[in-house]
C-alpha positions as CSV (number, residue, x, y, z in Angstrom):
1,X,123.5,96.4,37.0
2,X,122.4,99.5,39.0
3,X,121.8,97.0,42.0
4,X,124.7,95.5,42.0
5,X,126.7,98.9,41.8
6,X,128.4,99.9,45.3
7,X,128.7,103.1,47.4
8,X,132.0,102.7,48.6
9,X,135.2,100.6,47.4
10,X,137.7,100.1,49.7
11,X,140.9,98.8,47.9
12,X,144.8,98.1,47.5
13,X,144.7,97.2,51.2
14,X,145.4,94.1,53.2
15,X,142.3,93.3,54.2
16,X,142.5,90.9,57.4
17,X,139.0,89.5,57.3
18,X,139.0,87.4,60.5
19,X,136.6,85.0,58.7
20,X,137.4,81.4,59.9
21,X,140.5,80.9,57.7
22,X,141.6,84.2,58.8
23,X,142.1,84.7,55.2
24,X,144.1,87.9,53.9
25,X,142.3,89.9,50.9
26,X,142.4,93.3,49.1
27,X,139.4,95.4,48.7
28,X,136.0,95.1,50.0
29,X,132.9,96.7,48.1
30,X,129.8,98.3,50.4
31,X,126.1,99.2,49.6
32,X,123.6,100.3,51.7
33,X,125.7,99.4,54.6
34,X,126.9,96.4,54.2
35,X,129.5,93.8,52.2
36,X,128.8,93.0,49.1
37,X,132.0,91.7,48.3
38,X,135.1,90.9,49.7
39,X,138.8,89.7,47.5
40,X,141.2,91.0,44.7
41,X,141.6,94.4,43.7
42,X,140.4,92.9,39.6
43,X,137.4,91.3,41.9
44,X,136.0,94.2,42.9
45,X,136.6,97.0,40.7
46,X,133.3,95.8,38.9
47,X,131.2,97.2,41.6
48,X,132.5,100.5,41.3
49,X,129.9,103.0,39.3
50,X,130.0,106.7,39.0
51,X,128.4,107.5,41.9
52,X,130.7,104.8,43.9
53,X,133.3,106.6,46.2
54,X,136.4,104.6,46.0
55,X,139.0,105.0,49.0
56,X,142.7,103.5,47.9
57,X,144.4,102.9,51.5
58,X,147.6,102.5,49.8
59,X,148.3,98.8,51.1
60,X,147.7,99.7,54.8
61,X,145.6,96.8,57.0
62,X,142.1,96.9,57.6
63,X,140.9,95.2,60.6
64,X,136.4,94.4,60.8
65,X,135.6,97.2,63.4
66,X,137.0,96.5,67.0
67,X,134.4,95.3,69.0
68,X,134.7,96.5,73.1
69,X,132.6,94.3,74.8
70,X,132.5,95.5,78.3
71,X,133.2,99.0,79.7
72,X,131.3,102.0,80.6
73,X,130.8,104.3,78.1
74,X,128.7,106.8,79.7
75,X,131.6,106.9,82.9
76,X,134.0,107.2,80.0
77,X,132.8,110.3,79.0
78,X,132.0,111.6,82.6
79,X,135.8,111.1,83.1
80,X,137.1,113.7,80.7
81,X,137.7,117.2,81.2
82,X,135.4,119.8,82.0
83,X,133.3,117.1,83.8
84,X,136.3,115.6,86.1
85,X,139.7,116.0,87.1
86,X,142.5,112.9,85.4
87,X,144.0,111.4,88.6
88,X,145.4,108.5,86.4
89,X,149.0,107.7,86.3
90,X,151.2,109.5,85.2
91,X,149.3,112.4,85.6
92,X,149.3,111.6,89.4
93,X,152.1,109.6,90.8
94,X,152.0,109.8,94.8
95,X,149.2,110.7,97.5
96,X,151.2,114.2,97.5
97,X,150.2,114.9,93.5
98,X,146.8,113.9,94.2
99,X,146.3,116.9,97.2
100,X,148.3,119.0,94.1
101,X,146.3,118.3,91.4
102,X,143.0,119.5,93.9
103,X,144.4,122.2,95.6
104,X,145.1,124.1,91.8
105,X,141.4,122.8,91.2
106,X,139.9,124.5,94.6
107,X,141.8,127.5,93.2
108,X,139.2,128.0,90.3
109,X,135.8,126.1,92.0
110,X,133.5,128.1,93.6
111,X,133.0,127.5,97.4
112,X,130.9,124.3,98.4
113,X,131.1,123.3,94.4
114,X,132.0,119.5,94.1
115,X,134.8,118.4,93.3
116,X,135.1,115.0,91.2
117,X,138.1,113.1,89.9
118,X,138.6,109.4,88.3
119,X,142.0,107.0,87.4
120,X,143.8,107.2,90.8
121,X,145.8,103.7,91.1
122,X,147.5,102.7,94.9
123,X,149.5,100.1,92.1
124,X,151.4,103.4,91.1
125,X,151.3,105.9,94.2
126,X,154.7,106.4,95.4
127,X,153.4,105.9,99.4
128,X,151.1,102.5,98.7
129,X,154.4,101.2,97.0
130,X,156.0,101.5,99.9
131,X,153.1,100.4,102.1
132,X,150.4,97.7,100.8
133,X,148.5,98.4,103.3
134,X,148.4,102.6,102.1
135,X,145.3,104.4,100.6
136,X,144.9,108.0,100.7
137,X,142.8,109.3,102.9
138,X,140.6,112.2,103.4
139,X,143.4,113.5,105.9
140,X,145.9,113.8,102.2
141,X,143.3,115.9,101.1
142,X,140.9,118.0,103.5
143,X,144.1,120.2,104.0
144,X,143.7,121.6,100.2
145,X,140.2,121.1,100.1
146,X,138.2,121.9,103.4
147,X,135.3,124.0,102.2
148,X,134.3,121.5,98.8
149,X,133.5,118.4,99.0
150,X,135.8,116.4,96.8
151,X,135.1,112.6,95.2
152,X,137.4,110.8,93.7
153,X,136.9,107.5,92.3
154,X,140.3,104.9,91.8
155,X,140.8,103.4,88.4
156,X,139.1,100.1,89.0
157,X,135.9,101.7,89.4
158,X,135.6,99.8,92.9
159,X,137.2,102.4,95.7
160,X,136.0,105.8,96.1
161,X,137.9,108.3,97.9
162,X,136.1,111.6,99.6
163,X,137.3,114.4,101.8
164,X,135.7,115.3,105.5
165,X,133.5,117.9,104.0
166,X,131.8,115.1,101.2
167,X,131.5,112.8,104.2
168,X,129.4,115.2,106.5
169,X,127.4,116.5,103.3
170,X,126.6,112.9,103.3
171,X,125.7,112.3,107.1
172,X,128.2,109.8,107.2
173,X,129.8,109.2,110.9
174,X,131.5,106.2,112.9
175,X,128.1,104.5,113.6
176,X,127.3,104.3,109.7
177,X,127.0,100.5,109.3
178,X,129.0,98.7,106.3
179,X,126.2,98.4,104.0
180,X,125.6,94.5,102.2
181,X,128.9,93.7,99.9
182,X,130.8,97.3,101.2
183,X,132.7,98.9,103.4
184,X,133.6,101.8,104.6
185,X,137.0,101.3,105.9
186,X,138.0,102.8,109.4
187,X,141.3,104.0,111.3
188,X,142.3,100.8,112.8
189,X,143.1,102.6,116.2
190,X,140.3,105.3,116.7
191,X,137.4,103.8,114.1
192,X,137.0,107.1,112.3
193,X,135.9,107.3,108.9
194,X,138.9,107.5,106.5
195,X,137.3,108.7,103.1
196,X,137.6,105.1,101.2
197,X,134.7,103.7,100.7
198,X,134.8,100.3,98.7
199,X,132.6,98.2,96.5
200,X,129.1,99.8,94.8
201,X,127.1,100.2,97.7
202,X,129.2,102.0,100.3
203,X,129.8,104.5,97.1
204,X,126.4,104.8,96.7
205,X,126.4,106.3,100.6
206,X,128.3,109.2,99.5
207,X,126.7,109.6,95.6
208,X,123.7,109.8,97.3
209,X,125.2,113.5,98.5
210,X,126.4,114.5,94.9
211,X,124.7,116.5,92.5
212,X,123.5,114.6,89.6
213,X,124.8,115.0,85.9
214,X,122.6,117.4,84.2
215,X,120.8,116.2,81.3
216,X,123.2,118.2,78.7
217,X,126.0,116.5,80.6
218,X,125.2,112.9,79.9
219,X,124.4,113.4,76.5
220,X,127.9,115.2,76.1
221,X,129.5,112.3,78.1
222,X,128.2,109.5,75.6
223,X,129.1,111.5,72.8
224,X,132.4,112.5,73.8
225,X,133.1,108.6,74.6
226,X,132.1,108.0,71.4
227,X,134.2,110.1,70.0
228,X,137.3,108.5,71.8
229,X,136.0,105.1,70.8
230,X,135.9,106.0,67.3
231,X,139.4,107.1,67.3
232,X,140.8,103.8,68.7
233,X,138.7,102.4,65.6
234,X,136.0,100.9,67.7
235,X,132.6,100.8,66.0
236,X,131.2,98.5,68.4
237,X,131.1,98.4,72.6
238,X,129.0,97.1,75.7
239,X,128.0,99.7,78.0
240,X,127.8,97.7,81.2
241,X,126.0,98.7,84.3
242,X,123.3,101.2,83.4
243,X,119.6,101.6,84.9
244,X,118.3,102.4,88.4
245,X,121.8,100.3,90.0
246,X,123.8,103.0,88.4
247,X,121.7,106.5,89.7
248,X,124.1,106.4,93.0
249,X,127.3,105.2,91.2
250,X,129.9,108.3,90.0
251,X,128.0,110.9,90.9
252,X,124.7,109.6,89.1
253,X,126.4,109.6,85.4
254,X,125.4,106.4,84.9
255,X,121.6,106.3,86.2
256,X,118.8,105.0,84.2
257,X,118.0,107.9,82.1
258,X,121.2,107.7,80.7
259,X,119.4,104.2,78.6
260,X,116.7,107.0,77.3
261,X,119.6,109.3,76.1
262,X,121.0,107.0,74.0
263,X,117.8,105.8,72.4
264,X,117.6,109.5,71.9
265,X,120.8,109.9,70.0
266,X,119.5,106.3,67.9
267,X,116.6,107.9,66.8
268,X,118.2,111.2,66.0
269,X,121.0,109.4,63.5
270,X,123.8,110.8,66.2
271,X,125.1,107.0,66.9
272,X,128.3,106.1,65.3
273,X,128.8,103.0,67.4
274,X,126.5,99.9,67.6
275,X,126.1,99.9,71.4
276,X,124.9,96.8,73.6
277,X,123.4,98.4,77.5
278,X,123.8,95.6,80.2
279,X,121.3,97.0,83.0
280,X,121.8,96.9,86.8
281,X,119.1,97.2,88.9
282,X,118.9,98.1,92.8
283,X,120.3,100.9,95.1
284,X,123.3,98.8,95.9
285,X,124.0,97.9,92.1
286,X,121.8,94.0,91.5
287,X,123.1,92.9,94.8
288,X,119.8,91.6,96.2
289,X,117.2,89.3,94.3
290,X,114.1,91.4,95.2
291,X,115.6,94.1,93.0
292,X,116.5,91.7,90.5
293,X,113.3,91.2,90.0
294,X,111.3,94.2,90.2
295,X,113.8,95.7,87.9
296,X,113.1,93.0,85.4
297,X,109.1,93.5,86.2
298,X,109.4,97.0,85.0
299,X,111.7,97.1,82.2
300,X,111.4,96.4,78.3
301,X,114.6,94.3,78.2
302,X,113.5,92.6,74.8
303,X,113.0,95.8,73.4
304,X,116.0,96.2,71.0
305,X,117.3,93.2,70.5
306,X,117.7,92.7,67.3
307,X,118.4,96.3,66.9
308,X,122.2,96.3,64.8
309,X,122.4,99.9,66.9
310,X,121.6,99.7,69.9
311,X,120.5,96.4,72.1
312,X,119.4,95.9,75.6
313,X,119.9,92.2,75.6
314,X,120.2,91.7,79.4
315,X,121.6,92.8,83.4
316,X,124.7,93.5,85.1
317,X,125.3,91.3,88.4
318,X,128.1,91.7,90.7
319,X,129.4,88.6,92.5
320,X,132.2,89.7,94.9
321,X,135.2,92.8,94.3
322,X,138.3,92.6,92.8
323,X,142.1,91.7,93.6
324,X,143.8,94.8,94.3
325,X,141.4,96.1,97.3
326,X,141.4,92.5,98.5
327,X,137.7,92.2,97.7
328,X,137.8,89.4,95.3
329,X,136.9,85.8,96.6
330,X,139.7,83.9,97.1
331,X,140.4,80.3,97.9
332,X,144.5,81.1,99.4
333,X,145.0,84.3,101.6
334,X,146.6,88.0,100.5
335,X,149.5,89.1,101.5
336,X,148.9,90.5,104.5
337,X,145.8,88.5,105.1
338,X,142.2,88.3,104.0
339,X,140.3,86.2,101.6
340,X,137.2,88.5,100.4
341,X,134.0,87.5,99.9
342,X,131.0,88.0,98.0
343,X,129.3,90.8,98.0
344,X,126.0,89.8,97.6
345,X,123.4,89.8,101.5
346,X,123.2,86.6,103.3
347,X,124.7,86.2,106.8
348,X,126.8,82.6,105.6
349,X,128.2,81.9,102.3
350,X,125.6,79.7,101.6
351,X,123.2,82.2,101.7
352,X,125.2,84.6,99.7
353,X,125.8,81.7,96.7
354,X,122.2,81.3,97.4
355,X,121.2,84.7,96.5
356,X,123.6,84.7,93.7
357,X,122.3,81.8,91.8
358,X,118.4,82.9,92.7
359,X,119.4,86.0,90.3
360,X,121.2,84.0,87.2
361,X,118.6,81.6,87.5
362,X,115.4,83.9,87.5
363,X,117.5,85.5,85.0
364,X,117.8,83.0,82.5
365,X,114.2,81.7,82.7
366,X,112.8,84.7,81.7
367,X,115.6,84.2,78.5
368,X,117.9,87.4,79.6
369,X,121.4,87.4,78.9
370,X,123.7,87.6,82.4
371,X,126.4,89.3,82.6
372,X,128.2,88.5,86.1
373,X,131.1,90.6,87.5
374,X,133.2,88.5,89.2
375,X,137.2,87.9,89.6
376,X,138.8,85.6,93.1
377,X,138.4,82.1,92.3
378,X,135.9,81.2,94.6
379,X,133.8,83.1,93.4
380,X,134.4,82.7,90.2
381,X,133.5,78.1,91.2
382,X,130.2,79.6,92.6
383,X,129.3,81.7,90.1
384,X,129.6,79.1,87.4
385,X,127.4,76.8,89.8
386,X,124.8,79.5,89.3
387,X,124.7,79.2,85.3
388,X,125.0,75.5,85.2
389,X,122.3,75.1,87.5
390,X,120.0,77.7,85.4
391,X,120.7,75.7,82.4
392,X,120.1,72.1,83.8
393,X,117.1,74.0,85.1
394,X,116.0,75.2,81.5
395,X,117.8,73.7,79.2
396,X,118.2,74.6,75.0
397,X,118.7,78.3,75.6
398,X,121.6,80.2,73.8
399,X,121.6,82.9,76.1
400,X,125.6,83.0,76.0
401,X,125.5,84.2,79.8
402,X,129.3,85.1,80.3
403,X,131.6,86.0,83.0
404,X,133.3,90.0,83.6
405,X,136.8,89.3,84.6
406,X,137.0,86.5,85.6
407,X,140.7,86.8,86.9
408,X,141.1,83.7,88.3
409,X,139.5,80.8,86.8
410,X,140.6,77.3,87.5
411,X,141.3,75.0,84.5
412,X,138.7,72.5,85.7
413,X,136.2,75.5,86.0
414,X,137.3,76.7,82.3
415,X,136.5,72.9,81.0
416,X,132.6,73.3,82.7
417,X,131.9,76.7,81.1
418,X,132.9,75.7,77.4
419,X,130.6,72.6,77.9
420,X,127.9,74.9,79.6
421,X,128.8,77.3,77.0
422,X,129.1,80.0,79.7
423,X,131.5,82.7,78.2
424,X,134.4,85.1,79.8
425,X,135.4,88.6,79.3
426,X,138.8,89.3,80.0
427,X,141.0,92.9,80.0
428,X,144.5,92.2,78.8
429,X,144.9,95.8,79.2
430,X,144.0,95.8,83.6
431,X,147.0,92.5,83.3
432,X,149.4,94.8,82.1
433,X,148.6,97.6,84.4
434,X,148.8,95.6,87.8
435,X,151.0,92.8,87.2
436,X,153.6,93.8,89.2
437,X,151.5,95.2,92.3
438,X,149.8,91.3,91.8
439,X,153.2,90.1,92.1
440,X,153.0,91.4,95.5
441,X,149.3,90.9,96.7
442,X,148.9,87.0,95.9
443,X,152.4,86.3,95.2
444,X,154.1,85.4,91.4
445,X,152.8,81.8,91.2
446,X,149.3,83.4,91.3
447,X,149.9,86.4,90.1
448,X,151.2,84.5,87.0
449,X,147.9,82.2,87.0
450,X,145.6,85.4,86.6
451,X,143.7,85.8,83.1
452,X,145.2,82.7,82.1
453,X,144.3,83.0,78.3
454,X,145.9,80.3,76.7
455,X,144.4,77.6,79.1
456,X,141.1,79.4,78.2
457,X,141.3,79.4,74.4
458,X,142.6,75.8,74.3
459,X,140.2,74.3,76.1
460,X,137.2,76.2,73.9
461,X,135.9,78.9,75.7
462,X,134.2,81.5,74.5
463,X,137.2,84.5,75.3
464,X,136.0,88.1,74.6
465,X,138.2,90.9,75.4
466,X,138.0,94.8,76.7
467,X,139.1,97.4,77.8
468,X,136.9,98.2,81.3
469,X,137.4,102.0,80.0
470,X,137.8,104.2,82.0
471,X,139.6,101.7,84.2
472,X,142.0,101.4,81.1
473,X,141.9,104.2,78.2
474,X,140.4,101.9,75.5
475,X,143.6,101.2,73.2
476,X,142.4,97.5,71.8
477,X,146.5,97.5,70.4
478,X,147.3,97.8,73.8
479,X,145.2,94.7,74.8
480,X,146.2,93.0,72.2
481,X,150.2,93.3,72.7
482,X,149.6,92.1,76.6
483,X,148.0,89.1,75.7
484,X,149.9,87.6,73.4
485,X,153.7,89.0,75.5
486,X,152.4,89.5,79.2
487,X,154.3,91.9,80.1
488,X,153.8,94.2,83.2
489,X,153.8,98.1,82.5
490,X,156.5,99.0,85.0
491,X,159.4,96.5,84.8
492,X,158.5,94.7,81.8
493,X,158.6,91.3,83.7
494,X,156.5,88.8,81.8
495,X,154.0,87.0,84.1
496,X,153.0,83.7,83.3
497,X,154.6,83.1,79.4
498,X,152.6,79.7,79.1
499,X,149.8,82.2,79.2
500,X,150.3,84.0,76.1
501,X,147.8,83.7,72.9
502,X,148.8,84.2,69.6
503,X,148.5,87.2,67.7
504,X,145.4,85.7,65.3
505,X,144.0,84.9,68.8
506,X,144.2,88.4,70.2
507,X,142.5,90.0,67.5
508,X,139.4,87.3,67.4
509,X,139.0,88.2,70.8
510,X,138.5,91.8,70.0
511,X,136.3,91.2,67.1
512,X,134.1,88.1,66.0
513,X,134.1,86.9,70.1
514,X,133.1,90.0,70.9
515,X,130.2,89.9,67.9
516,X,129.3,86.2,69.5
517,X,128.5,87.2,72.6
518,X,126.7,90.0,71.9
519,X,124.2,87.4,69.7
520,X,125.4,89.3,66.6
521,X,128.5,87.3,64.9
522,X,126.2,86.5,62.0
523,X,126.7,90.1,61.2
524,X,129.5,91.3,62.4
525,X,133.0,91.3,63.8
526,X,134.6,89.7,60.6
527,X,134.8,90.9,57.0
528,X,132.4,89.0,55.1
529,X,129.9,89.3,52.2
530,X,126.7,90.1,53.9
531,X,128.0,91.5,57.1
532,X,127.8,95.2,58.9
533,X,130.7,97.5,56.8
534,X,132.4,98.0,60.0
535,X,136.0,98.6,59.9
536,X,139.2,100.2,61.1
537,X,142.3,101.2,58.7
538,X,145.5,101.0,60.7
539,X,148.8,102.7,59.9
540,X,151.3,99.6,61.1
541,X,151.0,95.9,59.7
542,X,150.1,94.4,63.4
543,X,150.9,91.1,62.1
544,X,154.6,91.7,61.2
545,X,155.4,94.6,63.4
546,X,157.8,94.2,66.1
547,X,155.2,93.0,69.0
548,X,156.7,95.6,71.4
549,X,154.8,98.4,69.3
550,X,151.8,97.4,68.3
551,X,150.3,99.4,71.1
552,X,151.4,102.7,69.4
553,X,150.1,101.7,66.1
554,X,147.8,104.1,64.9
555,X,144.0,104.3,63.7
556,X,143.5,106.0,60.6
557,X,140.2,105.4,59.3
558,X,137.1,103.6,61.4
559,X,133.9,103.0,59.1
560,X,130.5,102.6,60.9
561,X,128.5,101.4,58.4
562,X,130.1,102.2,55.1
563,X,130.5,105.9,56.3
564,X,133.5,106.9,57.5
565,X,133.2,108.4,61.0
566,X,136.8,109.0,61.7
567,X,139.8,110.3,59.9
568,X,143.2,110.9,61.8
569,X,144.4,113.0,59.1
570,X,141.4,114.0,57.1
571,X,142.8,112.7,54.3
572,X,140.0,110.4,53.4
573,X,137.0,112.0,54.1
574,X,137.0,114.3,51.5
């Protein structure tokens, strides 16, 4: 009987399992970490003993844990105050609040300290508005800043903005070449350096001038992301883009050692996330083959992976930029002209897919997971030619290789990668944050075309969801309530309505998708006997609540577990 007795009862809730019925319950019982049984309140009061702690959640929802499948954990952390300045919106809203904002930061720096600063969005400056063709500059900002040198990377993670003084710390002058898959854009009349510097490897110029993230800073980054996460009742995320690809990227905060630092924190109980590391490899961020490979010669990839903590299943690749710098490869022009490209060497686009595929391929023989990041359509066509010609290569490998982004993909490319099994990871959340500026960019037929969901679920795709954090702050309810309305942030114009997912949909994406492609759905991301007790208690009934709130419904309990590692009101931890 003793056996059979559990640690914690969870009851008089309403208990949405996300099993395959999507069946609605009451109480769930826990021992030793996981579910021992799931149903009726009558059901499950027989597991409850005198040392079992019972938690009544007075009929509010319980959701398995939220499962965020690709952002940057580390950055995350690196983003919050002491370590950088918030230049998101609406803390910033013009060109003119970003020189504000660093001017009353200069005021406190010491002379020839760094300056660093994340979230800054053209989408919602006043001046790009009015001008698509707008970025700041370092010209908006040497004025307030001219003896520290001052970085400031945009929301998307893809443009970097730096003053005069960070260029010259970083030798840095007109005949600097545009490294492979960069560039380092130029005053169209006189060919000096502006300060924007786009795509991973013409950052990496500059981070190569920036002083590194002390040891003690990391840590507290991962841990204070983990923090946030657990708030937003996330118990499970992908921390894409760490190892030697990441030492030059945000000043450093996302170098290899940052892989040790966790394991560090695993071994020293501090985890209370199950964390999956995607690793990029080269200077320039697994851009180039060679580096592809020696990173894979000298890493313990398998290591970890069937660790329920922490698992280093497989590598990061990029495959071109993204749509609002005009990097993304795309079949029809910008507004204002341009296609992109990918950003991977080769002088012809053949050589480019060339080198592309070489990496998935090598890849997948040696049975590790790929990740690619990749968004225009074109490149999106090429880089599910890579994966399908891995797999006809080597065949009978569930690998569940998936796409990042994946913005625009065709509905004849969707049909090939739910035969090939090839998955996609999509941010509702970056949809709701730039659908008007796409309006603009590629126009409202495409615009409307971009993460087109519903096409994607129908035709059996594997759809996972995230939040990209700290491109978007990681409120799943958030991503959730723009897939299933579409709805853009500023004028509340839906953008493609045939697009939208149901509600049942939404939250599989965050949970038991998110669990299958991180090889783990046996054991998580749905509430079932057996499975990890992962879960999140909200305070709203997202099922029935009016759709236009479900972002600002709140987390009150997340469970890592069976322990309960967050409590809004600490009403339940007692």
């Amino acid at each position: 009987m003793a056996q059979t007795l559990a640690d914690l009862v969870i009851m008089n809730g309403k208990v949405i399992t996300v099993d395959k019925r999507f069946s609605i319950e009451q109480a769930v019982a826990v021992k030793d970490g996981r579910i021992v049984a799931v149903g009726k309140d009558k059901e499950v009061k027989r597991f409850i003993g005198g040392a079992t702690k019972v938690l009544d959640i007075r009929g509010k929802p319980m959701l398995p844990g939220i499962n965020d499948s690709h952002m940057h954990g580390v950055f995350l952390g690196g983003t919050m105050p002491p370590l950088a300045l918030d230049l998101r919106y609406p803390t910033v809203k013009s060109i003119r609040d970003i020189s504000e904002v660093v001017r009353k930061k200069v005021e406190s720096t010491r002379r020839g300290e760094w300056i660093r600063g994340v979230g800054w969005d053209p989408g919602y400056l006043e001046e790009c508005k009015e001008n698509l063709n707008r970025l700041p500059t370092r010209w908006d900002i040497d004025p307030v800043s001219p003896n520290n040198p001052a970085f400031f990377i945009d929301f998307s993670g893809h443009t970097l903005l730096v003053n005069s003084e960070a260029i010259r710390l970083a030798g840095i002058t007109r005949a600097t070449p545009n490294p492979p898959g960069g560039e380092i854009e130029r005053h169209p009349n006189t060919g000096e350096v502006t300060g924007i510097f786009k795509e991973l490897s013409a950052q990496a110029l500059v981070s190569k001038a920036v002083p590194l993230y002390s040891k003690g800073q990391k840590r507290e980054a991962i841990l204070s992301a983990i923090k946030c996460l657990n708030a937003e009742g996330i118990t499970s995320y992908t921390d894409a883009a760490l190892g030697p690809g990441g030492d030059n990227y945000a000043g450093g905060v996302m170098g290899a050692d940052c892989i040790d630092f966790y394991r560090e924190l695993y071994e020293e109980g501090k985890l209370t996330a199950r964390v999956t590391i995607m690793m990029l490899f080269g200077e320039y961020g697994a851009l180039r083959f060679e580096d592809l490979k020696r990173g894979l010669a000298s890493s313990k990839l398998p290591e970890g992976w069937k660790n329920e903590w922490l698992r280093i299943p497989g590598v990061k690749i990029f495959a071109d930029g993204i749509p609002p710098t005009k990097t993304a490869w795309m079949y029809e022009e910008y507004a204002g002209g341009g296609h992109g490209s990918l950003c991977v060497p080769g002088k012809t686009d053949e050589e480019k897919y060339n080198e592309l595929a070489n990496m998935i391929v090598y890849s997948h023989k040696r049975r590790v997971q790929v990740a690619v990041h990749v968004t225009g359509e074109r490149a999106i066509d090429v880089t599910v030619d890579g994966f399908v010609k891995a797999m006809q290569e080597k065949p009978g490998e569930d690998l569940r290789h998936y796409i990042v982004h994946g913005d625009f993909i065709s509905g004849q490319t969707a049909k090939r990668m739910a035969e090939y099994s090839i998955g996609v990871n999509v941010q509702p959340g970056i949809k709701w944050t730039i659908s008007d500026y796409m309006d603009t960019l590629v126009g409202k037929d495409r615009s409307a075309r971009q993460w087109p969901l519903n096409m994607l679920t129908k035709t059996g795709v594997h759809v996972t969801a995230s939040s990209d954090s700290p491109v978007t702050y990681p409120n799943w309810r958030q991503g959730v309530q723009s897939a299933i309305l579409r709805e853009a942030k500023g004028s509340g114009k839906v953008s493609g309505p045939e697009e939208r997912i149901t509600i049942e949909e939404a939250i599989r994406m965050y949970t038991i998708n998110g669990a299958w492609q991180d090889h783990m759905d046996e054991v998580k991301g749905s509430i079932e006997v057996g499975k990890l007790a992962d879960f999140c208690v909200l305070g709203d009934d997202l099922l029935t609540i009016d759709p236009q709130k479900i972002r600002d419904i709140p987390v009150l309990i997340t469970i890592v577990g069976g322990k309960i590692v967050y409590d809004a009101k600490g009403n339940f931890s007692k």
